[in-house]
C-alpha positions in Angstrom: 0.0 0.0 0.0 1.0 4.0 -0.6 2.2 5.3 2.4 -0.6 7.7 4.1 0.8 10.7 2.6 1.5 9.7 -1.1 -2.1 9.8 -1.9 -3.4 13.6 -2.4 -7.0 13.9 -4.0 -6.8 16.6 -7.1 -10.3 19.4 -5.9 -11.7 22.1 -8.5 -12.1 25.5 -6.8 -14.8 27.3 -8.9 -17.9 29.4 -8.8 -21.2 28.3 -9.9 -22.7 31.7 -10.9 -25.9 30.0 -10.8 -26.1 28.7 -7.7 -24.3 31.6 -6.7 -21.4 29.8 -5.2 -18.4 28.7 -4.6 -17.8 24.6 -5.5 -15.0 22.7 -4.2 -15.2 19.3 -6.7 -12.8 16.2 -6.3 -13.4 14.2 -9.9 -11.3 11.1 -8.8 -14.1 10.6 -5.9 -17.2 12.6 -7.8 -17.2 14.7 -4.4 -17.9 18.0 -4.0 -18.8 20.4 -1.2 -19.9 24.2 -1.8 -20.3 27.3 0.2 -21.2 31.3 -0.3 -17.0 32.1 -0.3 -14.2 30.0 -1.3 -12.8 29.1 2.2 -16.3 27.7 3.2 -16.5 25.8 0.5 -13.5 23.7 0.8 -14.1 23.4 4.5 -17.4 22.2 3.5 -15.9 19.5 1.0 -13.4 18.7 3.7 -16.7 17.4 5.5 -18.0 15.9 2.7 -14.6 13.7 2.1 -15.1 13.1 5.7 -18.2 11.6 6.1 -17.9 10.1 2.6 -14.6 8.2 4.1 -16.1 7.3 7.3 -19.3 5.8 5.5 -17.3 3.2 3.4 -14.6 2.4 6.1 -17.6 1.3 8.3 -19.5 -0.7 6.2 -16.6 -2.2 4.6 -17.3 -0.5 0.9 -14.0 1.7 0.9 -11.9 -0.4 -1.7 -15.1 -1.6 -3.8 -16.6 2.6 -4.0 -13.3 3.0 -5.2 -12.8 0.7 -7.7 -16.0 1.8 -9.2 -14.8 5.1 -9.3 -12.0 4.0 -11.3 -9.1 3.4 -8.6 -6.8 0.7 -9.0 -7.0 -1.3 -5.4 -4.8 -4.3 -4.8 -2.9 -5.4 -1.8 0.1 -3.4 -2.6 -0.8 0.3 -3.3 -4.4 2.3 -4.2 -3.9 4.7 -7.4 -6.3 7.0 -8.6 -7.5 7.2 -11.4 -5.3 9.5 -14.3 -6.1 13.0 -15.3 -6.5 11.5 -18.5 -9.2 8.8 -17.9 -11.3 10.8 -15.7 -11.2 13.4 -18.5 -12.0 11.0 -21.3 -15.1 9.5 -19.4 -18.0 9.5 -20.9 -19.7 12.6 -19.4 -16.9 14.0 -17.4 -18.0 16.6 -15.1 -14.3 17.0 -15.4 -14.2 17.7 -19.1 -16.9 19.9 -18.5 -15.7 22.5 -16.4 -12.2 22.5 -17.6 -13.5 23.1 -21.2 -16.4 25.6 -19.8 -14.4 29.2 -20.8 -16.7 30.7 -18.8 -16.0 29.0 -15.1 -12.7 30.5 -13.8 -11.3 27.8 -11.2 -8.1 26.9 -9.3 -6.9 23.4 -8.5 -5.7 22.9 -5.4 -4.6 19.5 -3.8 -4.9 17.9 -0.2 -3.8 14.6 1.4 -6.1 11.6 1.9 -5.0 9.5 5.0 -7.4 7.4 5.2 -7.3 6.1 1.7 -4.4 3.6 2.2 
């Protein structure tokens, strides 16, 4: 397995000027947490991941969720999935936004700890 601090999850920064605000996305775990400013949303997301991680360690789900979000999982390391694939996918929200000229975002990365 990755050591806990190999694995960092890749999060989209960007407003949603129709919901009026700001979404924090993670495309390798279809995640996402939003606020009114940019600092609340990735707190919020933080949560999300949180819960989201907490959820499928209890029940046990954690490597098949991932898998089925196109992880590699085997007894020696957990990869995610490449820029690449998760762009290519048939409708990538990925794809989407990064093509979108209109949606201004920053990517920004964090560590995943409990993804090991």
């Amino acid at each position: 397995m990755k050591k806990k601090n190999d694995i960092r999850l890749a999060v989209y920064l960007f407003k949603d000027k129709i919901a009026n605000c700001y979404v924090a996305y993670c495309p390798s775990l279809n995640l996402c947490g939003y606020d009114k400013t940019q600092q609340a949303a990735q707190k919020d997301f933080q949560y999300v991941l949180d819960e989201y991680l907490k959820e499928q360690i209890s029940n046990g789900t954690l490597a098949e969720d991932l898998v089925q979000h196109g992880w590699t999982v085997n007894s020696d390391e957990v990869t995610a999935p490449s820029f690449q694939a998760m762009y290519r996918a048939k409708g990538s929200q990925l794809r989407d936004l990064l093509t979108d000229e209109s949606v201004n975002y920053r990517r920004y990365n964090i560590p995943c700890p409990a993804i090991q």
